[in-house]
C-alpha positions as CSV (number, residue, x, y, z in Angstrom):
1,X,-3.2,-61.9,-37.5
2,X,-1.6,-58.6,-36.9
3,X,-4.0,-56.6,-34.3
4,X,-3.7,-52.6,-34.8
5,X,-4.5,-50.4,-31.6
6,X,-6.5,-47.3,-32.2
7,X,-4.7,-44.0,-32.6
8,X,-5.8,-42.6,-29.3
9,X,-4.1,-45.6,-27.7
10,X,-1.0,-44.5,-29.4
11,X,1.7,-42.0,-28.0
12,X,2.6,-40.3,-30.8
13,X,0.1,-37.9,-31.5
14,X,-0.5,-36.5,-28.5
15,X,3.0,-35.6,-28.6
16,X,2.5,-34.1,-31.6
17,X,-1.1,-32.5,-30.1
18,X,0.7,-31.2,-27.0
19,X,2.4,-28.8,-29.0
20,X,-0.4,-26.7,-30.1
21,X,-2.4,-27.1,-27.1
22,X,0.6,-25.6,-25.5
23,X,0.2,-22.6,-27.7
24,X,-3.8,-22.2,-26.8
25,X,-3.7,-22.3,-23.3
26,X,-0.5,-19.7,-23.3
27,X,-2.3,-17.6,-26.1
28,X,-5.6,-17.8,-23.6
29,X,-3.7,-16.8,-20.6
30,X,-1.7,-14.0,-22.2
31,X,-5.4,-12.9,-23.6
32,X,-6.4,-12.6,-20.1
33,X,-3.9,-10.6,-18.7
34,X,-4.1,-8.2,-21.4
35,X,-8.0,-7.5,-20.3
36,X,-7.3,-8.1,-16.7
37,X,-4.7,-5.5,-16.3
38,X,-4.2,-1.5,-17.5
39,X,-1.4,-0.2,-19.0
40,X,-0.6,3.0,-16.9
41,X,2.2,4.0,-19.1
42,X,-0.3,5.2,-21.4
43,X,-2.0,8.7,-21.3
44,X,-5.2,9.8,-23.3
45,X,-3.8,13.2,-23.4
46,X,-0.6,12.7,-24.4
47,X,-0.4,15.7,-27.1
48,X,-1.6,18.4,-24.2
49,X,1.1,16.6,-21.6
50,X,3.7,17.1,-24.3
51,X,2.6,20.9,-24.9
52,X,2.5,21.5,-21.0
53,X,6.0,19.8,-20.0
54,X,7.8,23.7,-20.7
55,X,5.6,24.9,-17.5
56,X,6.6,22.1,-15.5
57,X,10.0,22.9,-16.5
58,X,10.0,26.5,-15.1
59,X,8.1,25.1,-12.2
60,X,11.8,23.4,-11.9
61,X,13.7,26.2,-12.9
62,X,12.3,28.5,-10.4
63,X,13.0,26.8,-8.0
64,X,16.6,26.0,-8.9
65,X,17.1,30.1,-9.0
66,X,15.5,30.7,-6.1
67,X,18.2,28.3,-4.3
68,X,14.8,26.3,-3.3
69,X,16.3,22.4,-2.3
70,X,14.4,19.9,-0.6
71,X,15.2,16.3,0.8
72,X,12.9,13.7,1.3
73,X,12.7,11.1,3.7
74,X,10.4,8.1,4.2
75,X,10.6,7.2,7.8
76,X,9.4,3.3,8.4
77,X,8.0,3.8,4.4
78,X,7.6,0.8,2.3
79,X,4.8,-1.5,2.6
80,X,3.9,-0.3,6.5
81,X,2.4,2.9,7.9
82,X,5.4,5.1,8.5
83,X,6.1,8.7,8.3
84,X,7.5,11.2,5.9
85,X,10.0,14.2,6.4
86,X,10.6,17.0,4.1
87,X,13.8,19.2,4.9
88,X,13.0,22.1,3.0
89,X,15.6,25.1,2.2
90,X,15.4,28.5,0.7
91,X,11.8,28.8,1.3
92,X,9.4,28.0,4.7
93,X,6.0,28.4,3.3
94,X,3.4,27.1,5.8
95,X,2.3,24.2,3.6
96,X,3.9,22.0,1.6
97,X,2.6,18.9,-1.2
98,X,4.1,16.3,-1.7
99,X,3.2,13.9,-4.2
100,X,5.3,10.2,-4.5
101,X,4.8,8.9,-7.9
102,X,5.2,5.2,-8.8
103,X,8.2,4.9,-11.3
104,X,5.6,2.7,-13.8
105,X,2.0,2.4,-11.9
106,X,-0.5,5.5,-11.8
107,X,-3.0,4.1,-9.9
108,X,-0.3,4.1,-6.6
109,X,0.5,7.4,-6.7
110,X,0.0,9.4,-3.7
111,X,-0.4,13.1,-2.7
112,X,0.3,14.3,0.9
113,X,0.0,18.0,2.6
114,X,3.0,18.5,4.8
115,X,2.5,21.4,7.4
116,X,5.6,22.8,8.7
117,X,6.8,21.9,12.6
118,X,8.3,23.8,15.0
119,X,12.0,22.7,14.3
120,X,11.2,24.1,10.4
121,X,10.9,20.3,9.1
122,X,7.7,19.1,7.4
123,X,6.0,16.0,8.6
124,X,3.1,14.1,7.8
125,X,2.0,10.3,8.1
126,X,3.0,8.3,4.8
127,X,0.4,5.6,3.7
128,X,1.6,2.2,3.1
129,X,3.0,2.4,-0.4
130,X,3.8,-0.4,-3.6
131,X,6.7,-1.7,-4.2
132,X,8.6,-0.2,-6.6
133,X,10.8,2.9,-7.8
134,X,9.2,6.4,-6.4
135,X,10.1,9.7,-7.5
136,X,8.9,12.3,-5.1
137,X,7.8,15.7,-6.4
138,X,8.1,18.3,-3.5
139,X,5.8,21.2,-4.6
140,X,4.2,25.2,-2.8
141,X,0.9,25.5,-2.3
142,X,1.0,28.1,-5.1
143,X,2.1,26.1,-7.6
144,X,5.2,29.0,-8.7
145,X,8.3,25.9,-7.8
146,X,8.4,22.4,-7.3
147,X,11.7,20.5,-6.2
148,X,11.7,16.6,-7.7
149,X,14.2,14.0,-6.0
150,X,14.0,10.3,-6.5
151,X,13.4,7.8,-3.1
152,X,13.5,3.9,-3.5
């Protein structure tokens, strides 16, 4: 008498099941990470950003003929408290800003006032920041120039 096993006892199709439930669990995961995290590339008011790049442009380009240059530094930066230094020249306004802006995460971008010391460099302390690529955008209190550099 030829005994038969049942078919869960078998191998075969859960090899063949393994497949698809492969595809659920990564299809569920990938689900959750879509909901769980924002895309910060993405701007509501893209059309009115696009219209108001040409003044940010002659932000730049004021500053560029008014021989305004500016070099950043982030002293003991990274992912410890540290200190930031802003070598400013063809201008010494009392106050600076400085905003560091993450390369591809708004959330971790950070705006600092810089008052000027007395050796003419600015100063201030510099928050632990992300890892990542920063571009730092060196800017009057005014808001007539703005001098943009990229730090790693």
């Amino acid at each position: 008498m030829n005994a038969t096993t049942p078919w869960y006892r078998e191998r075969w199709p859960w090899i063949l099941m393994s497949g698809p439930a492969a595809v659920i669990v990564a299809g569920a995961i990938t689900t959750w990470i879509a909901f769980a995290t924002s895309d910060g590339l993405v701007a509501d008011d893209y059309y009115k950003r696009g219209l108001g790049i040409n003044a940010v442009l002659k932000r730049e380009q004021a500053a560029a003929q008014r021989g305004i240059d500016a070099s950043v530094e982030l002293v003991g930066g990274g992912t410890t408290d540290g200190q930031v230094l802003v070598r400013l020249r063809g201008a010494e306004p009392p106050v600076l800003f400085l905003s560091l802006v993450h390369a591809t995460r708004a959330g971790h971008d950070v705006r600092l006032r810089l008052e000027r010391g007395s050796d003419g460099n600015y100063r201030t302390a510099l928050p632990p920041l992300a890892a990542g690529h920063w571009r730092a955008v060196v800017d009057d209190a005014r808001g007539e120039w703005r001098v943009v550099q990229e730090v790693l």
